[in-house]
BALUM-126536 format. One line per 3 residues: number of its first residue (from 1); for each residue x, y negated, z negated of C-alpha. Coordinates in pm, whole numbers, plus 50000, padded with zeros to 5 digits. Layout:
% BALUM-126536
NUM = X/Y/Z | ... $
This chain:
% BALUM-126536
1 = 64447/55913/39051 | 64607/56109/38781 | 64927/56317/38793 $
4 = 65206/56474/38608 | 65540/56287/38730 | 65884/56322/38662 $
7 = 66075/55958/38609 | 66440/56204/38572 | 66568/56537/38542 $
10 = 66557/56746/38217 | 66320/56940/38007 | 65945/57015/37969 $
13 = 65905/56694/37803 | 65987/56477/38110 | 65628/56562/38235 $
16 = 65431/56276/38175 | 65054/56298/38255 | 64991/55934/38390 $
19 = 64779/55734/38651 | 64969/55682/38982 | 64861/55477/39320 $
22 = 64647/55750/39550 | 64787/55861/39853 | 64742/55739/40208 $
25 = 64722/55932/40479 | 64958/55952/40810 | 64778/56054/41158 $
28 = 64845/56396/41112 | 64784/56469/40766 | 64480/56539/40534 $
31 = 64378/56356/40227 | 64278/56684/40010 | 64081/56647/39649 $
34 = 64271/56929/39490 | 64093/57144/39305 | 64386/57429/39180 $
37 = 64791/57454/39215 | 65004/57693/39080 | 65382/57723/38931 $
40 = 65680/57878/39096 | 66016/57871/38950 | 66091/57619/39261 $
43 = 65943/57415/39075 | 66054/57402/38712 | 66409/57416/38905 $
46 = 66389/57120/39060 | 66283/56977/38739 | 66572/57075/38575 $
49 = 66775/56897/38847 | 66926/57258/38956 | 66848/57163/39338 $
52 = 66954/56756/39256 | 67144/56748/39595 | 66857/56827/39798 $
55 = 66604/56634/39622 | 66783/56309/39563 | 66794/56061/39258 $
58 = 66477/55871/39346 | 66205/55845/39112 | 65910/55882/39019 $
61 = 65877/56232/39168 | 65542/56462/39144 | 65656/56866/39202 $
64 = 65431/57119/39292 | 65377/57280/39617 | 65064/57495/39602 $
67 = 64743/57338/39650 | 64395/57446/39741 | 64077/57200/39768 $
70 = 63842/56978/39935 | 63914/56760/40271 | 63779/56400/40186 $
73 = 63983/56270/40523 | 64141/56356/40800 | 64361/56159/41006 $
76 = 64367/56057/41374 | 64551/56353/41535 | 64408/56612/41298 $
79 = 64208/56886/41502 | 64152/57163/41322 | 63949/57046/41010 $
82 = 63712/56773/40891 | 63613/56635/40589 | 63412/56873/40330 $
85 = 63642/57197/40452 | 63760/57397/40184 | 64133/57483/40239 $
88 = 64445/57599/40103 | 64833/57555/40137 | 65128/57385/40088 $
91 = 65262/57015/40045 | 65588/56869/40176 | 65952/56950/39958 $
94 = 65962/56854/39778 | 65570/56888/39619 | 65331/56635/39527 $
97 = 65059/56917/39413 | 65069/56806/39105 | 64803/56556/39112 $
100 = 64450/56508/39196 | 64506/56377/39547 | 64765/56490/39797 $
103 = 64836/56429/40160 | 64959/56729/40375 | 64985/56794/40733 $
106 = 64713/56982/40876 | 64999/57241/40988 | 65089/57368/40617 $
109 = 64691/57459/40543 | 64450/57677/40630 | 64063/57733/40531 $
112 = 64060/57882/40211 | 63972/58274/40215 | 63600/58286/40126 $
115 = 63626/58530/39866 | 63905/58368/39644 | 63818/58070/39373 $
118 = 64034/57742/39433 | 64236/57901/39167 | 64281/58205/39302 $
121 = 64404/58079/39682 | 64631/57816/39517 | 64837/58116/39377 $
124 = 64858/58257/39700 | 65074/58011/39937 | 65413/58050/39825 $
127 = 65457/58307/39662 | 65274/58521/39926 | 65408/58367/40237 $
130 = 65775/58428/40114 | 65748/58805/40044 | 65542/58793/40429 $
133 = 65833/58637/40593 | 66110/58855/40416 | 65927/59177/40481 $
136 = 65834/59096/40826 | 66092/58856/40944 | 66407/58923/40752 $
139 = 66312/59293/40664 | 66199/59395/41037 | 65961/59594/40849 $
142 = 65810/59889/41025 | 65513/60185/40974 | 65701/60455/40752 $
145 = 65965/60327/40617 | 66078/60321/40211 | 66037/60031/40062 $
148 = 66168/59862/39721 | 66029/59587/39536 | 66246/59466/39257 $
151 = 66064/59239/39034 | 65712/59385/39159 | 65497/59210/38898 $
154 = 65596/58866/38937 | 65447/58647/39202 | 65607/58704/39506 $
157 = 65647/59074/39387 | 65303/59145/39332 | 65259/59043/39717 $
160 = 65493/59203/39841 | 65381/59527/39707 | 65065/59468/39893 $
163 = 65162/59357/40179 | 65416/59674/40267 | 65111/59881/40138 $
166 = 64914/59696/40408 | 65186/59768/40650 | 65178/60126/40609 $
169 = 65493/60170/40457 | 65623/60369/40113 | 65670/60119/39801 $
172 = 65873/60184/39532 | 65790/59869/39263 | 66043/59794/38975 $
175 = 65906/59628/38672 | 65856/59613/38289 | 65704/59853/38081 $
178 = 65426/59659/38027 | 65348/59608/38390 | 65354/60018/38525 $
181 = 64953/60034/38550 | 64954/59661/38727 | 65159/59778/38976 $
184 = 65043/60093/39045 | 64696/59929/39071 | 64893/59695/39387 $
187 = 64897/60010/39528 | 65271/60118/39478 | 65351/60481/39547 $
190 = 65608/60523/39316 | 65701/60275/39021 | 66046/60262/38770 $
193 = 66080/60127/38468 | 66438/59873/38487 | 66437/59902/38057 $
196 = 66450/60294/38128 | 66615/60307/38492 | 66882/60147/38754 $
199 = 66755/60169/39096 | 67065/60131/39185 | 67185/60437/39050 $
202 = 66889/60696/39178 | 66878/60915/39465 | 66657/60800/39686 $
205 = 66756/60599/40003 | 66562/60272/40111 | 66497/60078/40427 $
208 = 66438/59830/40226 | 66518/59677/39943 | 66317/59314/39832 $
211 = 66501/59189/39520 | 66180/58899/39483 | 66303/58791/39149 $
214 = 66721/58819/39238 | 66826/58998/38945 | 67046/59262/39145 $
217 = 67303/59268/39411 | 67410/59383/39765 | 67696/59518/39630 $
220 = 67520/59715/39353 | 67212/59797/39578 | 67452/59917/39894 $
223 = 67448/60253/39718 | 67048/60247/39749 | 66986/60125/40143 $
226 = 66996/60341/40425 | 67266/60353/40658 | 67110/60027/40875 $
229 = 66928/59915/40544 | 66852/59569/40429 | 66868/59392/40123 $
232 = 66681/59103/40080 | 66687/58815/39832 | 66542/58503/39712 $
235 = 66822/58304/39521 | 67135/58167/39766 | 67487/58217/39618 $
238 = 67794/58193/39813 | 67816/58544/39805 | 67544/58644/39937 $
241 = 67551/58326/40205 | 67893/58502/40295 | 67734/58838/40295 $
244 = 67490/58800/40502 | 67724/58606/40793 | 67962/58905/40764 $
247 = 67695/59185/40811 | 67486/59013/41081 | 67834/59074/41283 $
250 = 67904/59412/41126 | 67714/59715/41180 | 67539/59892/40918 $
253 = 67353/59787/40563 | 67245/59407/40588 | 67191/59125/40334 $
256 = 66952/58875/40407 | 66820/58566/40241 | 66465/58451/40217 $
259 = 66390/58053/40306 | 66013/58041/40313 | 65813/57861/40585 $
262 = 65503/57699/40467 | 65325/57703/40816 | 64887/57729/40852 $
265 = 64944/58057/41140 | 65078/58259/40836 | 64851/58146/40587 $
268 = 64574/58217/40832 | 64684/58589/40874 | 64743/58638/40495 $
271 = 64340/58520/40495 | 64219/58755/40670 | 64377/59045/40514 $
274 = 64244/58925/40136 | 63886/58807/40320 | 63933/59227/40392 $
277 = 64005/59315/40072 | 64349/59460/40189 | 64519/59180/39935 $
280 = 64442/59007/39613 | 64600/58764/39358 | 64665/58846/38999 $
283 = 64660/58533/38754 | 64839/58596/38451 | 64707/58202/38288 $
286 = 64564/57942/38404 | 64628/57588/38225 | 64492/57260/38350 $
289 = 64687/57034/38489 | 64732/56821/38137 | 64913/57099/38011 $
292 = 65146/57120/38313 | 65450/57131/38076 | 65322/57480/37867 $
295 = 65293/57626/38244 | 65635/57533/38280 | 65766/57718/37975 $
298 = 65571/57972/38032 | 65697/58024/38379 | 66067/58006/38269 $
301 = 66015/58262/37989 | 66013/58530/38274 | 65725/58723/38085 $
304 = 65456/58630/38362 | 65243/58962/38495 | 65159/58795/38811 $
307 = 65121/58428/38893 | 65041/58105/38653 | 64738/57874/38803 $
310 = 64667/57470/38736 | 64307/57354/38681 | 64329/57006/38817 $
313 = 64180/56768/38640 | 63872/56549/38797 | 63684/56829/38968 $
């Protein structure tokens, strides 16, 4: 099969579009033809070698997580699909989306929402499930509530917009001038410009406050949050590790830290909500999967209005 591979750390150019031995299958895992993937700055990060200690010096290495395609097998123990289904979802870490074939367990896909392209759903699974799981799981996020998305436009932004919409709640969306309409068309209440405006330094109080693209602070954002607010972020520091020990024990504003779980129940309930029209993706470009690298420098530009899909080569 083809795929892009990495044979050591470093820039763009250690991409390399190149035939590689297919896949096989465990019991519990699906051989998938993939039809789409997507970039997140997970990936281009572990490219760089920035997260080296958890992904080893062993090589050759093929990133990407996000995937959506065909089943062309199924292994023993797999239950819940067979071959022909149309799904969507995650790989392993450390990826391995990158590439015409991929084998995943059946527990980090779902059937692809029947209203969404292959392109489309393969933007969804990461980016989507991480702003879920903050709002709802790290966030406690309830009917009513104010709600702050820093970075609203970007790809776990733009979803998490929606989904606090979706949970009834009052969003505030920070983002570039360029990107006001976008997110007001997410359905934001209430949207500030960060080249004309600090949050940080406004008024109003938040329950809270998603910093999806971790370009703020608790510190800085404690002035912001409610008296039992929470601050959420994406990017682990040893501050914010220490923070968020200290105020788990401590009563009062909280800062939390976002690990995403790829698992199928989630991806399932994020289905059904675009399948209602309640969610959608935004695609800023899509590339195919030759010009992986571009993607990649694209992505690390930070100028992205939304997420960056991969046309897989093959289909």
């Amino acid at each position: 099969m083809k795929a892009v591979v990495i044979r050591q750390y470093g820039s763009t150019e250690v991409l390399k579009y190149e035939d590689v031995e297919a896949p096989q299958i465990k019991p519990d895992q699906l051989l998938v033809k993939i039809h789409a993937s997507s970039v997140n700055p997970i990936d281009w990060k572990i490219r760089k070698g920035m997260l080296s200690m958890m992904t080893g010096s062993k090589f050759p290495k093929i990133l990407g997580f996000d995937l959506a395609g065909e089943v062309i097998e199924v292994g023993s123990q797999v239950t819940r699909f067979q071959a022909g289904d149309s799904i969507y979802g995650s790989t392993s870490f450390p990826g391995g989306a990158y590439a015409e074939l991929v084998a995943v367990p059946e527990n980090l896909v779902a059937h692809k929402p029947r209203n969404l392209s292959y392109e489309e759903a393969a933007t969804i699974p990461l980016a989507a499930l991480t702003a879920l799981q903050a709002l709802r799981d790290q966030g406690n996020i309830q009917a009513g509530q104010k709600v702050l998305i820093n970075g609203a436009a970007g790809g776990v932004g733009m979803f998490a917009v929606q989904i606090a919409k979706v949970l009834e709640t009052e969003v505030t969306g920070v983002c570039s001038t360029k990107n006001l309409d976008l997110v007001k068309s997410l359905g934001a209440d209430y949207v500030i410009d960060y080249t004309q405006q600090d949050f940080t330094t406004a008024t109003v109080k938040y329950d809270i406050i998603f910093d999806a693209v971790a370009k703020q602070t608790f510190d800085k954002s404690k002035a912001v949050l409610k008296p039992n607010g929470v601050y959420i972020t994406t990017l682990p520091s040893p501050a914010i590790l220490l923070q968020s020990v200290l105020t788990t024990v401590l009563p009062g504003k909280k800062a939390k830290l976002i690990f995403e779980k790829p698992n199928a129940q989630d991806l399932v309930y994020l289905k059904d909500w675009i399948e209602a029209g309640k969610i959608r993706p935004v695609i800023d470009r899509t590339y195919p999967l030759q010009e992986l690298a571009a993607a990649h420098a694209y992505s690390e530009s930070e100028h992205a209005s939304g997420k960056i899909a991969i046309a897989c080569a093959g289909v």
